[in-house]
C-alpha positions in Angstrom: 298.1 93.3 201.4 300.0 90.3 202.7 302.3 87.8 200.3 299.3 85.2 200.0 296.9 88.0 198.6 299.6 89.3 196.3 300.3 85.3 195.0 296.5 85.0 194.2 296.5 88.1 192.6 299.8 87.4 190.2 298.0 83.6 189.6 295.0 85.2 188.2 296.2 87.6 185.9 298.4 85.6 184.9 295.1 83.0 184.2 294.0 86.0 182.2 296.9 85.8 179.8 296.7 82.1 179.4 292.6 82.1 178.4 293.0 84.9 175.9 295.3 82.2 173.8 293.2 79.6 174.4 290.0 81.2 173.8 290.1 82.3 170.6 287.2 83.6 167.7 287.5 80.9 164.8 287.3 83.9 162.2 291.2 84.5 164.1 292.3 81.3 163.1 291.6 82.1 159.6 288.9 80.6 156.7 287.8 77.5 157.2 289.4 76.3 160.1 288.2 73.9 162.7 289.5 73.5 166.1 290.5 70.5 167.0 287.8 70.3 169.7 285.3 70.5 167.1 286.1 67.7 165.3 284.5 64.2 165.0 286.5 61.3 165.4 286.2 58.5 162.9 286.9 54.8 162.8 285.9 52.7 159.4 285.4 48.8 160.1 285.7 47.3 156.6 288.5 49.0 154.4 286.5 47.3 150.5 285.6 49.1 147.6 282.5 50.6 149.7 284.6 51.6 152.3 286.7 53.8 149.8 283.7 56.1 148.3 282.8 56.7 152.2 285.7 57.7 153.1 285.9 60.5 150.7 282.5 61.8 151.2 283.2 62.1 155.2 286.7 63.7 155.1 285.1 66.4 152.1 283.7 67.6 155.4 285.5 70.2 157.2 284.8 69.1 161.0 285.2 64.7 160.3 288.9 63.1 160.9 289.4 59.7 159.8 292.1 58.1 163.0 291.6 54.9 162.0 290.8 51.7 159.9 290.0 47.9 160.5 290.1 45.0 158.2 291.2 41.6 158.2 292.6 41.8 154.8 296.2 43.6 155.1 296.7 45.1 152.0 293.1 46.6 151.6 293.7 47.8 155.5 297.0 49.5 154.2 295.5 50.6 151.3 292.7 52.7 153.0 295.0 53.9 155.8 297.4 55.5 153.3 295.2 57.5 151.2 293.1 58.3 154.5 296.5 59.8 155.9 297.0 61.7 152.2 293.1 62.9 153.0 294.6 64.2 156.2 297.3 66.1 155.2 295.5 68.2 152.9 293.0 69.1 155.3 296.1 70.4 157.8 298.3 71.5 154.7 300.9 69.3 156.6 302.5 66.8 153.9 303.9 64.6 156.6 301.0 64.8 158.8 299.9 61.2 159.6 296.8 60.5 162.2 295.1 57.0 160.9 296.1 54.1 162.4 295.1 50.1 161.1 293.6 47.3 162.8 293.5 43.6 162.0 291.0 43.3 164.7 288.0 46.2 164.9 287.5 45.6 168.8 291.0 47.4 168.9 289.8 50.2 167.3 286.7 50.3 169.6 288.8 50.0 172.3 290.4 54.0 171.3 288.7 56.5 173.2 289.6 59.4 170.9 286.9 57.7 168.6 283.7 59.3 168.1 282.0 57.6 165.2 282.5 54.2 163.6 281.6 53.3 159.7 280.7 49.9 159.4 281.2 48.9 155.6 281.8 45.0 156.2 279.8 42.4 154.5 276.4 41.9 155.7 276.9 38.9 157.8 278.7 41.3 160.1 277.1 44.0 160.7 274.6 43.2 164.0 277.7 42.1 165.4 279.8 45.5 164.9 277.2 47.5 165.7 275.7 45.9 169.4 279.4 46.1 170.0 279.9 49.6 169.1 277.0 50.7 170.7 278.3 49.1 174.0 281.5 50.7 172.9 280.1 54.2 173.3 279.9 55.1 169.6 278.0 56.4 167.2 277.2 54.4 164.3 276.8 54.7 160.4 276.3 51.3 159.1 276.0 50.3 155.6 272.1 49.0 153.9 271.0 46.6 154.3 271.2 46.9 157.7 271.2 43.3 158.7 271.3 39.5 157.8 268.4 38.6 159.5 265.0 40.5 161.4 266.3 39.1 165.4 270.0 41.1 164.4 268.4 44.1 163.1 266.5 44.1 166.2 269.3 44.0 168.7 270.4 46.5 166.4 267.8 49.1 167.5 268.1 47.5 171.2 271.8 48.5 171.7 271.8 51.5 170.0 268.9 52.5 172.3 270.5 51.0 175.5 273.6 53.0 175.3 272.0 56.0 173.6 273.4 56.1 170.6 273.2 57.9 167.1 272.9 55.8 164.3 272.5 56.5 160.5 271.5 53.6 157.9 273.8 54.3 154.0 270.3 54.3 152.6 271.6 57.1 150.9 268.9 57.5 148.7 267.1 59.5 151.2 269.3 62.1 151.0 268.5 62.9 147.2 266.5 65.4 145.8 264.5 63.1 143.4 263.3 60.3 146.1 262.8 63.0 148.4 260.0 64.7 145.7 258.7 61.6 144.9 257.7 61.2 148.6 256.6 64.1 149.2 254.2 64.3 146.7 253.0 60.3 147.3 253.0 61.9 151.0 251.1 65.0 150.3 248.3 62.8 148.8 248.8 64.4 145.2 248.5 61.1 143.5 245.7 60.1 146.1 245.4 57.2 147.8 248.2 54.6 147.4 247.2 51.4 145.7 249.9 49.9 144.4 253.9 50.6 144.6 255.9 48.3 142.2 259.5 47.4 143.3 262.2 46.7 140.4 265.0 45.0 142.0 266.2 41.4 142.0 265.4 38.0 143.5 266.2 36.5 146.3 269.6 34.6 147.2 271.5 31.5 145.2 272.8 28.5 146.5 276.1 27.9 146.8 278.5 27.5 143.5 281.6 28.6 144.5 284.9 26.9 144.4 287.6 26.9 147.1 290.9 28.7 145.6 294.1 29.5 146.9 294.1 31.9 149.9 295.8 35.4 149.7 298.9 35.8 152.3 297.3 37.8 155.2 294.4 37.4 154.8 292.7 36.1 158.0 289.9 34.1 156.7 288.2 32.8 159.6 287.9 36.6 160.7 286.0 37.3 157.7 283.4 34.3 157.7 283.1 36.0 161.3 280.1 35.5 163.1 278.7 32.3 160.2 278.5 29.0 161.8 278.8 27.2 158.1 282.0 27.5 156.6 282.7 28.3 153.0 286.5 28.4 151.7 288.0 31.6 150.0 286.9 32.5 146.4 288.1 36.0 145.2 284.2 36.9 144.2 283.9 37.1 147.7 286.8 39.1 149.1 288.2 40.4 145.6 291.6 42.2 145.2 292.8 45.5 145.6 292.5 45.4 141.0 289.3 43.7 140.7 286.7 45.6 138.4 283.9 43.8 140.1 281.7 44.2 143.3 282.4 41.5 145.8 279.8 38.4 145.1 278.8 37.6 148.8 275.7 39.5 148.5 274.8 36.9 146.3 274.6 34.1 148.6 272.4 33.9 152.0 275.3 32.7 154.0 276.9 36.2 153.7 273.7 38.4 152.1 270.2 38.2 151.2 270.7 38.5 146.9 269.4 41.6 145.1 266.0 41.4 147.5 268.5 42.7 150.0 271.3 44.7 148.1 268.8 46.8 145.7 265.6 46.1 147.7 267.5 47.4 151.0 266.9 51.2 148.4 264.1 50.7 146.6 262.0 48.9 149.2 263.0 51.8 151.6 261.4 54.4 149.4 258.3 52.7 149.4 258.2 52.0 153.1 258.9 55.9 153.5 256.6 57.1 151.0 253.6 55.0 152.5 254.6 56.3 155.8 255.7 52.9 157.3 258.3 53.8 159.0 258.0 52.1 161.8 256.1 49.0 160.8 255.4 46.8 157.3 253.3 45.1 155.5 250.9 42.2 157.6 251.2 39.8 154.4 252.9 38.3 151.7 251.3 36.8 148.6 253.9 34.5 147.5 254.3 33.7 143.4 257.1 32.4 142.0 260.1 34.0 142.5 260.5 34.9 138.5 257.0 36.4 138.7 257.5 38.2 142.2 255.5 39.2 145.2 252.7 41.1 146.5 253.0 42.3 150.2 249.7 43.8 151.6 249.7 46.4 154.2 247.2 47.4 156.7 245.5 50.1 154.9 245.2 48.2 151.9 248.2 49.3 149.8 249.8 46.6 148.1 253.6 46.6 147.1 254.8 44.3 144.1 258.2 42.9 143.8 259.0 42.3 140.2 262.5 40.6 139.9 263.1 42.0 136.4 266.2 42.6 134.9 266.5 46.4 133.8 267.3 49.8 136.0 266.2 49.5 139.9 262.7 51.8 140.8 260.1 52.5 142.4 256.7 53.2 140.8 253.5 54.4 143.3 250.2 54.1 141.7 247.4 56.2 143.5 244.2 56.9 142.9 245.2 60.4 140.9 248.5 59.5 139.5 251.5 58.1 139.9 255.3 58.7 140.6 258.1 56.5 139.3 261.4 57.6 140.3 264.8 56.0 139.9 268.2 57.7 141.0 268.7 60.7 138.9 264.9 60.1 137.3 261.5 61.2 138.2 258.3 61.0 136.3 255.2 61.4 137.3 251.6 61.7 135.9 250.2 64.1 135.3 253.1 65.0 134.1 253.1 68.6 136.0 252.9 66.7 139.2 256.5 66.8 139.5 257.0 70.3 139.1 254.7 70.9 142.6 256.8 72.6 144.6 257.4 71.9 148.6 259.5 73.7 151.5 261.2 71.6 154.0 258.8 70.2 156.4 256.2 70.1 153.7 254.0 66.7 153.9 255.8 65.8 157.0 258.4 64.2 155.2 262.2 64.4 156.9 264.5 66.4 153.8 268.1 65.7 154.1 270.6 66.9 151.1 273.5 65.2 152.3 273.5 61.4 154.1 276.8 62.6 155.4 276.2 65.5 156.8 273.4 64.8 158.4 274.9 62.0 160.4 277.9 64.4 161.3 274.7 67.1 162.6 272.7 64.5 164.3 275.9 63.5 166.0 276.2 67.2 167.4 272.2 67.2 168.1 271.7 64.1 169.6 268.4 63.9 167.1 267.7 61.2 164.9 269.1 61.1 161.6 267.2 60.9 158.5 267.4 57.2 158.5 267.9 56.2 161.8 268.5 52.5 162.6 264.5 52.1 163.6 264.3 52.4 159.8 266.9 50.6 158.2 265.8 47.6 160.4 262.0 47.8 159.1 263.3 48.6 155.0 266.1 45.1 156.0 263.0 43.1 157.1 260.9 43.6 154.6 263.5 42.5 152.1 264.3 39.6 155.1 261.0 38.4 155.2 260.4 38.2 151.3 263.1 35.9 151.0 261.8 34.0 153.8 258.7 33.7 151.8 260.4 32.7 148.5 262.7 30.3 150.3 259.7 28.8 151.9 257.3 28.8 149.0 254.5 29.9 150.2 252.1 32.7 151.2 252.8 34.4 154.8 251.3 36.0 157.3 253.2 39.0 159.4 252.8 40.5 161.9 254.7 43.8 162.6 254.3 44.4 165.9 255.6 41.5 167.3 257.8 40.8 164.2 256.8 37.1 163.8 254.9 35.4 161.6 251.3 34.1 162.6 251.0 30.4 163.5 254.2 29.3 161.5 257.0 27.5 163.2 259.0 26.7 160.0 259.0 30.7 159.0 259.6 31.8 162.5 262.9 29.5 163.0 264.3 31.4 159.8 264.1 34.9 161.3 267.7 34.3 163.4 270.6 32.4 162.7 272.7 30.7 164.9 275.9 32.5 165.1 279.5 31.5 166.7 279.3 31.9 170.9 281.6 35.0 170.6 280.0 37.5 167.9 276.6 36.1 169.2 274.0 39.2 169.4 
C-alpha cells in the first residue's frame, strides 16, 4: 500500500467519525426535539392585534420559528419582535436566546433567504401586493381573509402563487373547526337534500368616509401604510390604533382600505356556504339586488339561492334543503331533524377536505407540496363573492356574473369596479 492509499483510507474513517455525530436518531436528542433542519422559517408582514393571536398559534408548534417581523409602525414592530424572541427562548430553554429580527420595510424581510413562510396580517388594501411579491420572493404564503380588496388582486393572487409554485393557505380558519366541518359534510352528503336556500348573517357593505385627520404618532410611516391606495386619507387612530386600544382597527369599515362586514364576516360565513354547495371553484351567475337593509339573493347555476341578510345579531350560516336544514355558527350547530347532527362521518366522508388545525395544516402542506385546506383558489372565489355583492349594492342594481371569466355580462359600469388603480410601484 503506497502513502496515497493509506491518506484515502485515514480520510474516510475518519468521514465515519464525523457522520455518526451528524447523523443522529431524534429519539437521541431527547423528547420533543426538532433539528434545526426541520424547522420552518417564518416571517409575519403586519405586527397588529391579528398578527399577535397568529403568532402564538404557529410558534405552539414544535417544527415553526418566527426570524422575523415587518411593520411600518415602530412600536407595534418592537412589540411583536420581543415577545416572538420570549416565544423563542422557551422553545430552546435558552433565556437569552434571540432569533427575530424587525423590518420597517417587508421587501427586507423577503429579501432573507433563511425565510420559508411569510404571514401576511396587514390591512386588506395590502394584501395582493405582499403576496404577488412573496410568491416572486420564493415563499410560501398564509394570508389573512378576506383575501383581497378587489376580484383582478385576488386573481393575480392565484396567478403568482401558481407561477412560482407556491403554497398558500387563506385564515379562513373556520374550516379548520369541527362544527363547520359537520355542517358541510352533512349539506355535502345530501342529508338535508337538495340545497335551496343558504341564508348568510353578516353585515352590509362599506361606509363612506367620516373620519377626521388627528395628530400622527412618531414613527409611524404613514404613506407606507396607505401603501398601494391612490386616494389619500390622513391618520385617525380607528385605523392604525395603539398598542392599548380595546378596539379592532376601523379600516375594514371603509372601501378605501376594506370591503365592511360583507367582507370581514362574509369573507367566513360566505366561505362556508360556497364550500358546503361545493363551489369551490366558481360562484353564483347572479345577484338580485334589494336594498342593502333588506339584503341580497345570489343565484347559482344549479338553482340554489344564497341570501345575505345584514342583520345585527351573531354571524351564521343556515342551509335549507329539501330534507332539513343545518345552521351553524362558531361553537354552534343545529340542525333539523334534530338527530341529523349526531350522523357520524370518517375523514374523507362526502368528499369534504377535514382539517383540525388551520395552522398545522399549512405547516404539513408546506412539507407536502399539496394544497392546503383553503388554498388561495378559494379564498379568492369566498373574497369575490363578498367583492361582487358590494359592487352590486354600491351600484344599485341587479347583476349578472359570470364565473368563468369573472366579469359581469354586458356592464361596463360594474366591470370598471372589479380593479382599482393602485400606485406604479405596489401595482399587481
Amino acid at each position: 500500500m503506497n502513502a496515497e492509499s493509506i491518506n484515502r483510507r485515514d480520510f474516510l474513517k475518519a468521514g465515519a467519525v464525523i457522520s455518526s455525530f451528524m447523523i443522529v436518531p431524534r429519539h437521541v436528542l431527547g423528547k420533543g426535539f426538532t433539528a434545526p433542519s426541520d424547522k420552518i422559517v417564518f416571517g409575519f408582514i403586519g405586527c397588529g392585534r391579528q398578527a399577535g393571536g397568529l403568532r402564538n398559534r404557529f410558534m405552539a408548534l414544535p417544527d415553526v420559528q418566527v426570524s422575523a417581523a415587518s411593520d411600518v409602525y415602530p412600536v407595534k414592530l418592537e412589540t411583536f419582535v420581543s415577545l416572538a424572541n420570549k416565544g423563542n427562548a422557551e422553545k430552546t430553554g435558552k433565556a437569552d436566546y434571540k432569533a427575530t429580527q424587525g423590518f420597517a420595510d417587508f421587501r427586507e424581510l423577503l429579501n432573507k433567504k433563511d425565510i420559508d413562510a411569510v404571514v401576511i396580517a396587514s390591512p386588506d388594501h395590502w394584501h395582493a401586493s405582499m403576496a404577488v411579491m412573496a410568491a416572486r420572493a420564493g415563499k410560501d404564503i398564509y394570508c389573512e381573509k378576506p383575501l383581497s380588496l378587489t376580484v383582478r388582486e385576488g386573481r393575480a393572487m392565484v396567478d403568482a402563487t401558481r407561477k412560482n409554485k407556491r403554497v398558500f393557505q387563506t385564515g379562513s380558519m373556520q374550516r379548520s373547526a369541527p362544527e363547520f366541518t359537520k355542517a358541510v359534510q352533512l349539506v355535502r352528503s345530501g342529508a338535508i337534500g337538495k340545497v335551496e336556500k343558504v341564508y348568510i348573517n353578516v353585515g352590509g357593505p362599506p361606509k363612506v368616509w367620516d373620519l377626521q385627520a388627528e395628530t400622527l404618532p412618531a414613527g409611524l410611516d404613514w404613506k407606507m401604510w396607505m401603501g398601494p391606495n391612490t386616494i389619500e386619507r390622513p391618520y385617525n387612530n380607528q385605523l392604525a390604533p395603539a398598542m392599548d386600544a380595546k378596539f379592532w382597527p376601523a379600516w375594514r369599515n371603509y372601501d378605501e382600505f376594506g370591503g365592511g362586514g360583507m367582507t370581514d364576516w362574509g369573507a367566513h360565513m360566505f366561505d362556508i356556504a360556497q364550500w358546503g354547495l361545493d363551489m369551490d371553484n366558481s360562484g353564483p351567475v347572479e345577484l338580485i339586488y334589494s336594498d342593502p337593509q333588506k339584503g341580497m339573493i345570489f343565484k347559482y347555476a344549479n338553482g340554489a339561492e344564497m341570501i345575505h341578510r345584514p342583520m345585527e345579531g351573531k354571524q351564521h350560516c343556515h342551509f335549507v334543503g329539501t330534507e332539513g336544514e343545518v345552521f351553524v355558527a362558531r361553537g354552534e350547530l343545529k340542525t333539523t331533524p334534530e338527530t341529523l347532527k349526531d350522523k357520524a362521518f370518517a375523514e374523507g366522508d362526502a368528499n369534504v377536505y377535514v382539517s383540525t388545525s388551520h395552522y398545522q395544516d399549512f405547516v404539513d402542506a408546506i412539507r407536502s407540496r399539496k394544497p392546503p385546506i383553503c388554498d388561495v383558489e378559494v379564498g379568492h372565489r369566498t373574497a369575490s363573492v363578498c367583492n361582487i355583492g358590494n359592487i352590486s349594492y354600491r351600484l344599485g342594481r341587479s347583476l349578472k356574473w359570470d364565473p368563468a371569466k369573472e366579469t359581469f355580462e354586458k356592464d361596463k359600469e360594474a366591470n370598471q369596479l372589479l380593479g382599482r388603480i393602485m400606485q406604479k410601484e405596489w401595482k399587481v
